[in-house]
VOGU-3710 file (C-alpha; in Angstrom, 3 decimals, decimal comma):
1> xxxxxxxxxx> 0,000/0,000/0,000  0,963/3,794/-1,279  2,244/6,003/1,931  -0,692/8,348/2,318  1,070/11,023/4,177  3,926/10,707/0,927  1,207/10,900/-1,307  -0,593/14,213/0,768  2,939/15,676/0,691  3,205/15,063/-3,447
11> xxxxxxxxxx> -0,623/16,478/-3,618  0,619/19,944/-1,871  4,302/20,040/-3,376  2,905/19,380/-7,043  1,480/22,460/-8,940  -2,161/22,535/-9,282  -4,632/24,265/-11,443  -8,297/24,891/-9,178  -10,936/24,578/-11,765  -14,349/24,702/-9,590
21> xxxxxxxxxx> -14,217/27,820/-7,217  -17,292/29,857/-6,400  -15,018/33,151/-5,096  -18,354/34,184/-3,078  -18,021/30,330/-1,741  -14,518/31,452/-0,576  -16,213/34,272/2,122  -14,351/32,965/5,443  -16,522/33,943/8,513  -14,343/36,271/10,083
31> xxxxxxxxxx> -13,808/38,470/6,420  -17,897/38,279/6,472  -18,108/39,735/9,934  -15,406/42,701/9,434  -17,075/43,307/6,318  -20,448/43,758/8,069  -18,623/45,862/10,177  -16,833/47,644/7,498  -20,353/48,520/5,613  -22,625/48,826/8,521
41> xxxxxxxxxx> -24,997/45,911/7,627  -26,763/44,064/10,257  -26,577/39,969/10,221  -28,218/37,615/12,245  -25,573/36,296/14,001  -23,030/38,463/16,019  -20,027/36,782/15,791  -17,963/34,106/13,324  -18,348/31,635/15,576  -22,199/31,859/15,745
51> xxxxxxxxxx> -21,829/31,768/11,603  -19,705/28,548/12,065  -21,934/27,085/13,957  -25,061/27,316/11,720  -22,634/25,062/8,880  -23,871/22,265/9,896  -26,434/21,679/6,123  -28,672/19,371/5,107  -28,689/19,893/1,188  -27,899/22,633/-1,599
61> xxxxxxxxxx> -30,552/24,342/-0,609  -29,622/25,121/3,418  -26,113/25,704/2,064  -27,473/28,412/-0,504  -29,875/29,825/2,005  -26,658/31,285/4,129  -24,481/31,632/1,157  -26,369/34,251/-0,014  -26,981/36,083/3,574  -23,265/35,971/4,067
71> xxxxxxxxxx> -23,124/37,564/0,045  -24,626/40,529/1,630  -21,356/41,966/3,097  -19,891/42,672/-0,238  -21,046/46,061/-1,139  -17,869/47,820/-2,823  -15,205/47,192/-4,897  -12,293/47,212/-2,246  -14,712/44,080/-0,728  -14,847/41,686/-3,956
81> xxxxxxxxxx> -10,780/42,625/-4,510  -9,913/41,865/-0,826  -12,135/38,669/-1,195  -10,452/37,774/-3,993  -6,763/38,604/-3,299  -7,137/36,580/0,091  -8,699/33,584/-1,832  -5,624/33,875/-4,317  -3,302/34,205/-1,678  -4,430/30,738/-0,446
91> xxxxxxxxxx> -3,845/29,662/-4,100  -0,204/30,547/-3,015  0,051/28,568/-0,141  -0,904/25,703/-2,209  0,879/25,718/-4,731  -2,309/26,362/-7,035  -1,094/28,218/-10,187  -4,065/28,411/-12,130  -7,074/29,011/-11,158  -10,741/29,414/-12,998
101> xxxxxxxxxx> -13,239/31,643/-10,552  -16,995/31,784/-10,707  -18,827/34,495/-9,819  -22,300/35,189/-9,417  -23,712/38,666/-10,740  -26,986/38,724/-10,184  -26,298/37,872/-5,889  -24,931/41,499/-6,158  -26,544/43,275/-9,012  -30,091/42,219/-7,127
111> xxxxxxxxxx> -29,011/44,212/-4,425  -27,882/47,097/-6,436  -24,754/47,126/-6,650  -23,798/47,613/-10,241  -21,573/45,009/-12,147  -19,087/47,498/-12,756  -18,095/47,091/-9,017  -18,142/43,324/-9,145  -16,253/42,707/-12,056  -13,603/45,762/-11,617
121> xxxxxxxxxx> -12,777/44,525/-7,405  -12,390/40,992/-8,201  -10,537/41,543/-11,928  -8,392/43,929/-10,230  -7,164/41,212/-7,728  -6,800/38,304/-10,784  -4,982/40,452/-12,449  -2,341/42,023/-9,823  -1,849/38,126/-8,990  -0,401/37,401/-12,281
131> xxxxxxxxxx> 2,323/39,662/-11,531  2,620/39,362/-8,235  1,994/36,061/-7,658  2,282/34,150/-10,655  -0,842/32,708/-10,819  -3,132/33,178/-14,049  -6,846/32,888/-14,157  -9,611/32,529/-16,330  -13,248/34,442/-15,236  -16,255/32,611/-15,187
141> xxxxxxxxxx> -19,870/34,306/-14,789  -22,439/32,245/-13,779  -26,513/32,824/-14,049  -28,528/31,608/-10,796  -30,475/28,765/-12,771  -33,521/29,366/-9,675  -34,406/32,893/-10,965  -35,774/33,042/-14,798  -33,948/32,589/-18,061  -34,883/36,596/-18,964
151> xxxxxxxxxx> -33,205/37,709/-15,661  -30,132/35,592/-16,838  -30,577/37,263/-20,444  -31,101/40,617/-18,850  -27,733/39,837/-16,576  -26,063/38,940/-20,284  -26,732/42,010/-21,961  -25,416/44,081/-18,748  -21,942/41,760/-18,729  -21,618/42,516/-22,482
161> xxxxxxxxxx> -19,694/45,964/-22,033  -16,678/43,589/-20,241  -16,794/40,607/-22,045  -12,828/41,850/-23,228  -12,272/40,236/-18,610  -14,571/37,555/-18,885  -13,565/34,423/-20,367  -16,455/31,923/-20,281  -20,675/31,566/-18,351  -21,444/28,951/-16,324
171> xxxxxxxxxx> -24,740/28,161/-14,398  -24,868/27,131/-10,629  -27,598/27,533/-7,922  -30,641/25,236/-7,174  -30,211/22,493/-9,442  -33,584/20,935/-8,397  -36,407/21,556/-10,503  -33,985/24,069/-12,845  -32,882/22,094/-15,833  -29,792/23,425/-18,151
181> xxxxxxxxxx> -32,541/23,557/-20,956  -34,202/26,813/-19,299  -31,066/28,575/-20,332  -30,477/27,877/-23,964  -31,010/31,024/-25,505  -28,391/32,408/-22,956  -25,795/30,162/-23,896  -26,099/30,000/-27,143  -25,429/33,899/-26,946  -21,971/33,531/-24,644
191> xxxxxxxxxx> -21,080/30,934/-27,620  -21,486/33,205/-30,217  -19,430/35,552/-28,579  -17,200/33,377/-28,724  -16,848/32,733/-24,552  -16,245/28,872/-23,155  -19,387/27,539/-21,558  -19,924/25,482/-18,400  -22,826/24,462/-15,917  -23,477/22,550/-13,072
201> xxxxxxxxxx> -25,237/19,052/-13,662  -25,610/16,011/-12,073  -24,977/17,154/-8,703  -28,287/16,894/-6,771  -30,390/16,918/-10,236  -30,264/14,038/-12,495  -28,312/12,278/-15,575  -30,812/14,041/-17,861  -29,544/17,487/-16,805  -25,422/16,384/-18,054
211> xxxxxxxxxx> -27,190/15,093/-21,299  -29,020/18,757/-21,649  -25,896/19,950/-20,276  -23,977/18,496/-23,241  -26,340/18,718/-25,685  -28,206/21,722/-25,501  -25,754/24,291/-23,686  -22,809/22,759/-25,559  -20,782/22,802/-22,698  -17,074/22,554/-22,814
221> xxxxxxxxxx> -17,074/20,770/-19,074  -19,589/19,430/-16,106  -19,061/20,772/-12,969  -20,022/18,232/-10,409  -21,412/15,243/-12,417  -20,980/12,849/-9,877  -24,386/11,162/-10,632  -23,630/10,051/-13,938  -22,667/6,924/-12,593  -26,802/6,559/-12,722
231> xxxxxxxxxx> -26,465/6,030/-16,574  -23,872/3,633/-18,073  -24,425/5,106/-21,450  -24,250/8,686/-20,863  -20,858/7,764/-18,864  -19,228/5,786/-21,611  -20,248/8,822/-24,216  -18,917/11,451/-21,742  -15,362/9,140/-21,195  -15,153/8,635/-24,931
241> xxxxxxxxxx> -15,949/12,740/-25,633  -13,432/13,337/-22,512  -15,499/16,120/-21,169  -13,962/16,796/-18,271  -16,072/16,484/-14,740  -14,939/19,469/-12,319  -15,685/17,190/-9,040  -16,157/18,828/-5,565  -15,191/15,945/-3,056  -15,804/17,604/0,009
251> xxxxxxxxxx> -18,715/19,725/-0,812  -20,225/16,672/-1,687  -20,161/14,841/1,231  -21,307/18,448/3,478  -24,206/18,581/1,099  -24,617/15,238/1,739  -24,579/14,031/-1,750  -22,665/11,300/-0,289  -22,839/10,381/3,779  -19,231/9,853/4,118
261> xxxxxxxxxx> -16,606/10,057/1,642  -15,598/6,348/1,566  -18,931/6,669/-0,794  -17,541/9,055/-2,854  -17,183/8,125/-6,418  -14,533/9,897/-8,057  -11,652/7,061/-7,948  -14,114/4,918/-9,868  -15,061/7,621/-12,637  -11,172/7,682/-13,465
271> xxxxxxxxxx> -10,881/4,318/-13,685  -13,509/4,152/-16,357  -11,416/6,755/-18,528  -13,265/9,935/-17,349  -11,566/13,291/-17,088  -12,215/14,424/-13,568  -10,465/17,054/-11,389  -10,236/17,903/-7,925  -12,030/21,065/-6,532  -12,841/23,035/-3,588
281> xxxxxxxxxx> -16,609/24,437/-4,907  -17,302/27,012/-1,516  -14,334/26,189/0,548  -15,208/28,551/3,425  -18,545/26,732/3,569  -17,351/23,099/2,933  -14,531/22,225/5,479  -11,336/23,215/3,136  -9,553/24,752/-0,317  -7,949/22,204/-2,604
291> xxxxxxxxxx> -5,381/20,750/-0,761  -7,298/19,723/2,326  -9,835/17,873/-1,117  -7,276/16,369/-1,964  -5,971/15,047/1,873  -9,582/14,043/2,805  -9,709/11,729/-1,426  -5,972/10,441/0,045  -6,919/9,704/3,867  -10,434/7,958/2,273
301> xxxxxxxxxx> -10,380/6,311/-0,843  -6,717/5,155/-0,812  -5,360/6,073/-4,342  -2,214/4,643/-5,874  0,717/7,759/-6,751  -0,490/7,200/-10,398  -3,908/7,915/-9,627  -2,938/11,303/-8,005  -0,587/11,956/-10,036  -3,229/12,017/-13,007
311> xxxxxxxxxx> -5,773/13,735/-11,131  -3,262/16,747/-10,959  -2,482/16,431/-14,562  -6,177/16,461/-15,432  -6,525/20,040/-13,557  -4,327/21,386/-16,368  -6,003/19,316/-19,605  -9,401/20,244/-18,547  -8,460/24,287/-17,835  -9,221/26,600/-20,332
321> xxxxxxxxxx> -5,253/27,450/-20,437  -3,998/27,638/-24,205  -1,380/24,391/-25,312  1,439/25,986/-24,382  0,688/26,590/-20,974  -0,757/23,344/-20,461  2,200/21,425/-21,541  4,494/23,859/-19,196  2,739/23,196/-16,512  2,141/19,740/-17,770
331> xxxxxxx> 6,258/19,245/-18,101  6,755/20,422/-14,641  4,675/17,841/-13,019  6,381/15,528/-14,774  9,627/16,798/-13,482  8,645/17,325/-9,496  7,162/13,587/-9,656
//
């Protein structure tokens, strides 16, 4: 049997591209609570602790219902830059060199603060970390699939005057009872302007939502996915296509997609040839960023050095990075191995 605290030690020391981050996810308690401070806005809990303590969720839906509470906080620019600088200075730590960041307009843009002040704070942070920290990104907007396909058109034609710092739309939220099919006309837009596309599927909805996924929004990867192992065809298609799965290991089991992660399946999806990554989804929310994913895979399902070694790799072939950078990146795995 592999050495599991070598293999943790490869995981950290091995550079890593983060490919599944909600940066609002990323809101640790005690930023949410000097924030409220910061901004003067009332919460219902009066200390981070008392926020900690109310992590305790039941499904996407429990999660979501705080998530966006704590989203109140963020008001001006100086907020979504220091949320994102702190997130990428994690990234640091880690040993995470690329990283691909959702974000979710219409959380802010609901509660009128304009786009421009979303987009400008957190692009401001991506792009000082390129320089500063040698990390490069790719920007991700994402429509809330639980309010209606015209508010995600509406949020489309307001993103359109900085499409030049956007690089691709995505679509997270409720996945319950909001299939990827409401938001064709959307995507088919962001294609057109020539932007990658992504959603979540398969998470708590069905199969049927990563075949919509696939073949209606044309998507370029599934976040989540886990539950295609519910259709044997769609899985062999999705291997064979290698459309990479952006899987969430941890925020699975909190959201108790799984009840421990000894159930988790993400071993067995790359053993049947599919291209799945390792992500952190809402870290602040879920227990831990990427490496502590990675350490709770390791201390659970027991993978060989190959197998982590290729789930690394795969973090890189499934980013949005151009060839060049991928084989770099790609190289230097190779080499630290």
């Amino acid at each position: 049997m592999e050495d599991l605290s070598e293999l943790i030690d490869l995981a950290k020391r091995l550079p890593k591209a983060e490919l599944h981050l909600h940066i609002e996810g990323s809101l640790e308690p005690g930023m949410v609570m000097q924030m409220a401070q910061r901004n003067r806005i009332d919460l219902p809990f009066k200390s981070s602790e008392e926020l900690e303590a109310l992590y305790d969720f039941r499904d996407l839906q429990s999660f979501l219902d705080l998530y966006f509470l704590a989203t109140n906080v963020l008001q001006t620019e100086q907020d979504f830059y220091d949320l994102t600088w702190a997130y990428l200075e994690q990234c640091k730590a880690e040993n995470i060199v690329h990283t691909e960041i959702f974000f979710d307009p219409q959380s802010h843009t609901h509660r009128g603060i304009p786009l421009r002040v979303v987009i400008d704070g957190i692009h401001g942070a991506l792009t000082e970390a390129k320089s500063e920290l040698d990390i490069s990104s790719r920007l991700i907007l994402c429509f809330l699939r639980h309010l209606p396909a015209d508010d995600a058109l509406a949020t489309w034609q307001s993103a359109e005057p900085f499409l030049d710092r956007i690089d691709g739309v995505g679509l997270d939220s409720a996945e319950k009872d909001f299939p990827p099919e409401l938001f064709t006309a959307v995507f088919q837009l962001a294609r057109e302007a020539g932007l990658k596309t992504v959603a979540h599927a398969g998470e708590e909805g069905p199969p049927a939502y990563i075949r919509q996924a696939v073949d209606l929004l044309q998507v370029s990867r599934i976040d989540h996915g886990v539950r295609i192992t519910e259709d044997a065809a769609l899985l062999a298609e999705i291997a064979r296509r290698q459309i990479p799965l952006t899987v969430c290991p941890l925020s699975n089991t909190r959201l108790c997609v799984y009840e421990s992660m000894q159930e988790h399946p993400l071993l067995e999806l790359l053993k049947q040839g599919l291209l799945v990554t390792v992500n952190s989804d809402d870290p602040a929310y879920f227990g831990g960023y990427l490496q502590q994913n990675f350490v709770a895979v390791i201390d659970a399902l027991k993978p060989n050095r190959e197998q982590v070694l290729q789930l690394v790799r795969n973090g890189f072939v499934a980013s949005f990075l151009d060839e060049a950078s991928q084989s770099r990146w790609l190289d230097e795995i190779e080499q630290s191995n």
